[in-house]
N, C-alpha and C positions, 0 to 999 in steps of 0.2 A: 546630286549637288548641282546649281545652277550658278549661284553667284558665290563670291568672296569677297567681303567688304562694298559690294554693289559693283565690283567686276566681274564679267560673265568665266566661271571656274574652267572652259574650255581653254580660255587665254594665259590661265596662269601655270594648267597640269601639263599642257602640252608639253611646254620647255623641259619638264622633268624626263617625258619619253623620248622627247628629239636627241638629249647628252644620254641618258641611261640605256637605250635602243643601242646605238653605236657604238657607246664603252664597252657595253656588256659583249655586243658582238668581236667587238677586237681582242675582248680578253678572254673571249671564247676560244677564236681563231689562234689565239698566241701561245692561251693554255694547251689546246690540243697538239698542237707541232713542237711546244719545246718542254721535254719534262719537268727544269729547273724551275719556269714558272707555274708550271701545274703545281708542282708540291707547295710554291708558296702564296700560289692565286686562284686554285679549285673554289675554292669555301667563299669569299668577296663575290665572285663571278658568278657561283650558283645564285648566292644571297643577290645580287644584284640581277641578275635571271630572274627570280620570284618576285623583287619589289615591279619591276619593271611590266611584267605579267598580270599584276594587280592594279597597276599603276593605268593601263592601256582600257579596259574597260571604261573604269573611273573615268577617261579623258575622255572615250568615244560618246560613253554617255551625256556628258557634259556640252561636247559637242551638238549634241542631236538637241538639246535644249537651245542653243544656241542658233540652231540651223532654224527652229519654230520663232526665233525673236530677228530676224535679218530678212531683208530682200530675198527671192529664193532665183537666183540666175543662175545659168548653167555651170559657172565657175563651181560657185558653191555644191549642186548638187555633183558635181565630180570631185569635190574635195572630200567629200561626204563617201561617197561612195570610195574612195581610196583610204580612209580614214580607217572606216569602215572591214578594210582586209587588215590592218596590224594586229589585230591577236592572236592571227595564225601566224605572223610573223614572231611576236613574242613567245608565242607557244613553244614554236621551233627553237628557240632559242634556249628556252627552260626547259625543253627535252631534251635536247643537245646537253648543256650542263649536268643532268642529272645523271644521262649517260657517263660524259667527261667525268665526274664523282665518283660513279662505280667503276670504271678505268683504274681513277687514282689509289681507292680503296683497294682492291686488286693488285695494284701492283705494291703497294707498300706493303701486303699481308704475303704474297710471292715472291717479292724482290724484280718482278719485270710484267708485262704486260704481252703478248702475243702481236707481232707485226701484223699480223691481219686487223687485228683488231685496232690499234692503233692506227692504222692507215684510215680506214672505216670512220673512225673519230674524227682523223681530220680534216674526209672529204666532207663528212654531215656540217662539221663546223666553220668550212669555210663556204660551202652552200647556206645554209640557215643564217653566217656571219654578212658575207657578202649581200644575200639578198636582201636580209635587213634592211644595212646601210642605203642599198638603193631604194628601197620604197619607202625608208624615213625619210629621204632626198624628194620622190614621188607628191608624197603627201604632204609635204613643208612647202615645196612647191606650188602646189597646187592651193595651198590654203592663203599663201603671200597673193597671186593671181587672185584670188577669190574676195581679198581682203582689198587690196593696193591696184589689181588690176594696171590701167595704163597710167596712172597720178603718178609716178615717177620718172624721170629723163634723165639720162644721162647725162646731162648736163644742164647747171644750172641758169635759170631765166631771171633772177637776180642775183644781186653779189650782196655776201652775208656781211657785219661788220666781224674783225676779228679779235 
């Protein structure tokens, strides 16, 4: 996919992984540490896990058409290349859930889950949760730089009407 109505499809899928990445990781991190929400946010969280998963190729691809139609400066090829790691980000994150799912299955067919195991869950989930968030921050980053570079200041060089 390159374009969407003659907008380059990179500009419009991102936004989808930037909110979906993050969500998915906080409802990760929240599911694994508190039972009440796992029994009523496993299911959303996975499903949100797998669109998100599917969702990140789709964008990187779209990206890399985008990278052939721009300037190629070093901004860009570091956005590119940070871009470039998020499916193992997402990955993590859909395996982490699937896990978190077999947890919940288990415990609802048991009546409890094993503290090891639970423990276990919630260090992967807040590894795979956390690290997410920072290298959606990385690569948003870096694509804002890549895009806007120094053309904005802090402060403005005219005054707007209001």
């Amino acid at each position: 996919m390159s374009t969407i109505n003659g907008l380059p499809a990179h500009v419009l899928l991102v936004h989808f992984v930037v909110v979906l990445a993050p969500l998915t990781a906080i409802l990760l991190i929240l599911c694994s540490a508190w039972p009440a929400a796992r029994r009523r946010l496993v299911w959303p969280t996975l499903a949100l896990a797998a669109v998100t998963t599917a969702l990140t190729p789709l964008t990187t691809d779209a990206g890399e058409w985008l990278e052939r139609h721009v300037d190629r400066t070093p901004a860009v090829h570091t956005h590119t290349d940070l871009g470039d790691t998020m499916i193992y980000f997402s990955v993590a994150l859909l395996a982490t859930a699937v896990v978190m799912a077999i947890v919940h299955v288990r415990e609802q067919r048991s009546g409890a889950a094993g503290r090891v195991v639970t423990a276990v869950v919630v260090a992967v989930a807040l590894l795979a949760g956390v690290s997410t968030i920072v290298q959606v921050y990385r690569i948003g980053e870096s694509g804002t730089r890549a895009v806007w570079g120094d053309q904005v200041s802090a402060t403005a060089t005219t005054e707007h009407p209001r």
